[in-house]
C-alpha positions in Angstrom: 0.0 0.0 0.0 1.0 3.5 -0.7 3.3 5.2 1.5 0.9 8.1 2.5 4.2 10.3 3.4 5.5 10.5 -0.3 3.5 13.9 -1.0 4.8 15.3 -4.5 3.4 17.6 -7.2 3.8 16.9 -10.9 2.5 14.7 -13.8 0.2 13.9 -16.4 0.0 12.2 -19.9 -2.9 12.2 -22.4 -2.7 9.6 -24.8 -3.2 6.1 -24.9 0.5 4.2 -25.6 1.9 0.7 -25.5 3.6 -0.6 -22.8 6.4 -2.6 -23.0 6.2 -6.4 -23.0 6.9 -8.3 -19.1 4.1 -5.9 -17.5 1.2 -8.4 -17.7 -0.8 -7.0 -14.1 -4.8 -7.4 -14.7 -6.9 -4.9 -13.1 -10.3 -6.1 -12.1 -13.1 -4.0 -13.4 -14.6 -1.3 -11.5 -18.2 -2.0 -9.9 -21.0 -0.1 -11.1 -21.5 2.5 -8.4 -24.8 2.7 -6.7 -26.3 5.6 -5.5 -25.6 7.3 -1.9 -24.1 10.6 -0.4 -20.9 11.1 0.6 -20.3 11.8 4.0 -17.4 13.7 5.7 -16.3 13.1 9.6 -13.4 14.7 11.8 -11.1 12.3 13.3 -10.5 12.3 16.9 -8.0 11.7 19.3 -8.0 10.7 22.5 -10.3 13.4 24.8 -8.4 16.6 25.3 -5.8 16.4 22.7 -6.6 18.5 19.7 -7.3 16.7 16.6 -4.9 19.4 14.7 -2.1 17.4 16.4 -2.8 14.2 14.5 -2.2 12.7 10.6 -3.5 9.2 9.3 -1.4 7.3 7.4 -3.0 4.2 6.6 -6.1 2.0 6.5 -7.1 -1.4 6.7 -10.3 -3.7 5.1 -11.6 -4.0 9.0 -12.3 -0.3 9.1 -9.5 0.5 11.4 -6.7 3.3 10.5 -3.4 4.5 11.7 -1.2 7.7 12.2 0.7 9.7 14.7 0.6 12.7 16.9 2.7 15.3 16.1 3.2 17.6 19.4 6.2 19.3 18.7 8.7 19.1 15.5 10.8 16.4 17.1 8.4 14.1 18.8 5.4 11.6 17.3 3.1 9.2 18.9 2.3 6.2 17.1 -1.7 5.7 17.2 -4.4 3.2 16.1 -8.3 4.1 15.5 -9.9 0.8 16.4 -14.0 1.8 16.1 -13.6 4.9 15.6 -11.4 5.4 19.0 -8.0 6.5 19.0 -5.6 4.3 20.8 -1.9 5.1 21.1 0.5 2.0 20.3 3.4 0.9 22.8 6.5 2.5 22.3 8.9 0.5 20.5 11.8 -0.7 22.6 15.2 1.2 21.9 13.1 3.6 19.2 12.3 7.3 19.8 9.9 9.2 17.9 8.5 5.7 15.7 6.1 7.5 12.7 3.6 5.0 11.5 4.3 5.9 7.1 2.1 2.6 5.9 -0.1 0.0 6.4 -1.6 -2.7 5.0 -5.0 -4.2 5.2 -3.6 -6.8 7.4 -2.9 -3.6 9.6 0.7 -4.5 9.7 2.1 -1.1 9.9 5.4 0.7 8.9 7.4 2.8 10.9 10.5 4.5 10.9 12.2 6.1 13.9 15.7 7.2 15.7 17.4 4.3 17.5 19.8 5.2 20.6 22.3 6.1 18.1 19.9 9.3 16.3 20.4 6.5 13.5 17.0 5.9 11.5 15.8 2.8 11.6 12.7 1.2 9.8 10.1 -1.2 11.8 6.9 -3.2 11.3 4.3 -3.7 13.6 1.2 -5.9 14.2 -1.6 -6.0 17.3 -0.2 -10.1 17.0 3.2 -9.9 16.8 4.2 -6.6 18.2 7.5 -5.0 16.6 10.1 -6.2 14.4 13.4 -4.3 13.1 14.1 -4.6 9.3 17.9 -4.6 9.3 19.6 -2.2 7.2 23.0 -3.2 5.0 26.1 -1.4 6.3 26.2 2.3 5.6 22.8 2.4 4.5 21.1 5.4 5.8 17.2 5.3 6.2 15.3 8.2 3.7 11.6 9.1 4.2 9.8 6.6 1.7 8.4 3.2 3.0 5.5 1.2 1.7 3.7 -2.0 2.5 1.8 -4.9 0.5 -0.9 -7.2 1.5 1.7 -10.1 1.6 3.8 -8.3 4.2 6.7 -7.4 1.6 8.2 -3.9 3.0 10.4 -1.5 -0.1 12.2 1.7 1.7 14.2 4.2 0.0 18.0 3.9 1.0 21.3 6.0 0.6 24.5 4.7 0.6 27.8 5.7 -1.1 26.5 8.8 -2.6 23.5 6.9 -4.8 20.3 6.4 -4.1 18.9 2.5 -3.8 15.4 0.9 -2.7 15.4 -2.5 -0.6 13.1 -5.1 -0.7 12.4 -7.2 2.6 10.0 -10.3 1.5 7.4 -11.0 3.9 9.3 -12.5 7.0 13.2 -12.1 5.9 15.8 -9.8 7.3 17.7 -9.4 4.1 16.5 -7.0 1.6 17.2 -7.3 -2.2 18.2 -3.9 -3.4 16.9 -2.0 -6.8 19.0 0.2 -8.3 16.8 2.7 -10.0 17.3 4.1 -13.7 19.4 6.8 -13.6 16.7 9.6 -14.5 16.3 12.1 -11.9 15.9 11.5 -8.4 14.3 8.4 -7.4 11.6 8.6 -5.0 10.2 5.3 -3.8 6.0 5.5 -4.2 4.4 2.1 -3.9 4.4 -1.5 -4.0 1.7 -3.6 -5.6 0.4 -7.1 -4.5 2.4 -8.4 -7.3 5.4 -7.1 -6.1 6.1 -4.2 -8.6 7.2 -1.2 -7.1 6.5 2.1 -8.2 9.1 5.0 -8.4 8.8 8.6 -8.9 12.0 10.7 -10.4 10.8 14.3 -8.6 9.3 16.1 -11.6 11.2 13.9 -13.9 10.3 10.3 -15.4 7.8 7.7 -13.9 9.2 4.1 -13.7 7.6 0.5 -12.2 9.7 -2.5 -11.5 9.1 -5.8 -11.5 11.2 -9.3 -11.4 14.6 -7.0 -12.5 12.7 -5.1 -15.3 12.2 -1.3 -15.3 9.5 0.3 -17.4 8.9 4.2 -18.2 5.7 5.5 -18.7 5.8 7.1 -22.0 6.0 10.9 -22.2 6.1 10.5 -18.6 8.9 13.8 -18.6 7.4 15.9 -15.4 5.6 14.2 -13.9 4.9 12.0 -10.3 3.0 9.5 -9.5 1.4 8.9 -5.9 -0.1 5.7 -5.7 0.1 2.3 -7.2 -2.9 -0.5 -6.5 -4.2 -3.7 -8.6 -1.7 -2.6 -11.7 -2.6 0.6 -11.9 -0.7 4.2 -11.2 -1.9 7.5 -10.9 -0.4 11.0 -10.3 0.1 14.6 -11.3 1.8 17.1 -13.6 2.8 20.9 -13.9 2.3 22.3 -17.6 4.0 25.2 -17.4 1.9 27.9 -15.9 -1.0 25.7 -16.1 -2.9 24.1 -13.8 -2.5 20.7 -12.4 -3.8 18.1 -14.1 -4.4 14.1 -12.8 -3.5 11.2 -14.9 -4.5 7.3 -14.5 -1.7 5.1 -16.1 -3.2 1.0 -16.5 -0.3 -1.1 -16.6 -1.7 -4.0 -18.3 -2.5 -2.0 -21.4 0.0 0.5 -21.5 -3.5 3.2 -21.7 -2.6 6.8 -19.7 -5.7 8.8 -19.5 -6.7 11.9 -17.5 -10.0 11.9 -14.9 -12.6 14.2 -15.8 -11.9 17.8 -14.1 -8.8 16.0 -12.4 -6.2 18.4 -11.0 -4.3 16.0 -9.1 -4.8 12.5 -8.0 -3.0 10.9 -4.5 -4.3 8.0 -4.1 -6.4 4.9 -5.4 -7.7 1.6 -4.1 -8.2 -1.7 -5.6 -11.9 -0.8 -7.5 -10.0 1.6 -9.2 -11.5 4.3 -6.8 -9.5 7.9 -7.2 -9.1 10.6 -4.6 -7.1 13.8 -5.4 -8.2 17.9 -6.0 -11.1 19.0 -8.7 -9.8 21.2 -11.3 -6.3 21.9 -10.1 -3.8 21.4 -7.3 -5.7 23.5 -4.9 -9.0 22.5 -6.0 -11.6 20.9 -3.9 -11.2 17.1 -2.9 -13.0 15.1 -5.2 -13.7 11.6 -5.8 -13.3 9.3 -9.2 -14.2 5.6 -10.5 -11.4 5.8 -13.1 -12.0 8.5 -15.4 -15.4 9.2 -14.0 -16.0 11.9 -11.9 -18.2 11.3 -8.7 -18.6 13.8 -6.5 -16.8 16.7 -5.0 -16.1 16.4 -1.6 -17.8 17.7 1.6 -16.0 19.6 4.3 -16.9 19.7 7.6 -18.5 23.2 9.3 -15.5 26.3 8.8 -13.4 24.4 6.9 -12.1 26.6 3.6 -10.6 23.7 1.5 -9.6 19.7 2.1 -7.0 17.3 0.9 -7.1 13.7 0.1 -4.1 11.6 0.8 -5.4 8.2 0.9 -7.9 6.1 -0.6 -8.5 2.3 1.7 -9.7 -0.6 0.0 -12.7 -0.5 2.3 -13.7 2.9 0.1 -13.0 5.2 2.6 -11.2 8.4 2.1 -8.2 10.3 4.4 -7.3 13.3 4.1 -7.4 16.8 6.1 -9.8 19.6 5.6 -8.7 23.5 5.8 -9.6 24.8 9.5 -7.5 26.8 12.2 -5.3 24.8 12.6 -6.0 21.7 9.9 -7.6 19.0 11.4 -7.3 14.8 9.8 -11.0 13.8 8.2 -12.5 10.9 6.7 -14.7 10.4 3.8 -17.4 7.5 3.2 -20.3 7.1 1.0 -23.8 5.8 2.5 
């Protein structure tokens, strides 16, 4: 699942194209979508704490989230919503400052922290099996970017010796594989896919998967950034010039790249091929998609001026924040 911290601006491309051969992901078709409203709701924390303090990261399939308190600059509190409750997690042992990035809808979670050292480290962690270090090779150093899949595989973004590398932990093992990314631009690890194919991001530069040793570009993918990868399909968002934002949907097992209706931006997607992002342009309203189809603009709660949407579950709920004073975490669902 998408690593909800990897917020970038950039891409789009508007013609359909052939991909190259060794992609062969098939997305299931989207559902017909019945009637209803969608709904907007503040999330909570714990009585007492403001909810500006707090960010989700992550969703599950049993309608439970995750995400961290943010008091100061330096510190973060690693919490779960279970029914609609915020409860904050144990602290991991030797780790300061553990930021939940990911999760799956196991509700394994991804973390990364500072160990006694002010070295960054990378964990997992499960309501079953607690915590559990993913070692790094020597003279690695820890960046930002982290995802998660359904099967428990875990990709971070490394650096070591002056380049830039993603590793690979399969579900269960302590030693990584390492990618070496094309040399185009600076990679930014995005995603990972059921399937294993990883999604990378070259800042406002070229978009790129990989899967079993193979990279492949999306065509005429120059400026742009992708944000979220999910049943072999990408989608992100592009500067043209001056211009507004504008969204694009890249299906991998056709090689077609098409743009949402009134899509400024798009940040995330689930498995139904459900798209959240910003109507119109990069400060647009949240809005919602099937694909190309426009569903809805968003609702935001009383006073709020504006909203974002940074993740979409599998369970078709949306995360985001909406505009108050301060910004406060939301949640979208249709009934």
């Amino acid at each position: 699942m998408l690593s909800k911290e990897t917020i970038r601006t950039v891409g789009t491309v508007l013609a359909a194209v052939a991909l190259t051969a060794g992609l062969t992901t098939t997305a299931a078709a989207a559902p017909a979508d019945a009637p209803c409203t969608w709904q907007v709701t503040p999330v909570a924390g714990p009585p007492g704490i403001p909810a500006s303090e707090f960010t989700v990261t992550g969703s599950n399939t049993q309608g439970g989230y995750s995400g961290y308190r943010r008091a100061t600059v330096d510190d973060a509190e690693f919490f779960r919503w279970v029914n609609g409750f915020a409860v904050r997690q144990p602290a991991a042992p030797g780790v300061t400052g553990a930021q939940p990035v990911a999760e799956n809808n196991a509700g394994t979670v991804v973390l990364r922290g500072k160990d006694a050292q002010g070295e960054r480290v990378l964990l997992t962690h499960s309501p079953a099996d607690g915590y559990r270090t993913l070692p790094l090779p020597a003279g690695a150093r820890l960046q930002d970017s982290a995802a998660i899949n359904d099967g428990g595989d875990v990709v971070a973004a490394i650096w070591q010796g002056g380049k830039d590398f993603v590793l690979r932990w399969r579900a269960g093992s302590s030693t990584p594989e390492v990618i070496t990314p094309p040399g185009t631009g600076v990679p930014i690890l995005v995603d990972i896919d059921e399937d294993g194919t990883v999604l990378l991001s070259g800042g406002r530069s070229n978009v790129h998967v990989w899967r079993a040793g193979v990279f492949t570009a999306m065509p005429g993918s120059t400026d742009a950034m992708a944000r979220s990868l999910n049943n072999g399909r990408v989608v992100g968002l592009r500067f043209n010039g001056q211009h507004p934002v504008t969204a694009w949907q890249w299906e991998l097992g056709t090689g077609v790249v098409s743009q949402p209706l009134r899509g400024g931006a798009a940040h995330g997607i689930n498995r139904l091929n459900l798209i959240g992002g910003q109507l119109d342009n990069v400060d647009g309203p949240p809005a919602v998609w099937r694909g190309t189809r426009l569903l809805a603009e968003l609702p935001l709660p009383p006073g709020a001026t504006g909203g974002r949407v940074n993740l979409v579950g599998d369970d078709g709920v949306l995360h985001g924040k909406a505009s108050t004073q301060p910004s406060i975490p939301v949640r979208w669902h249709c009934s």
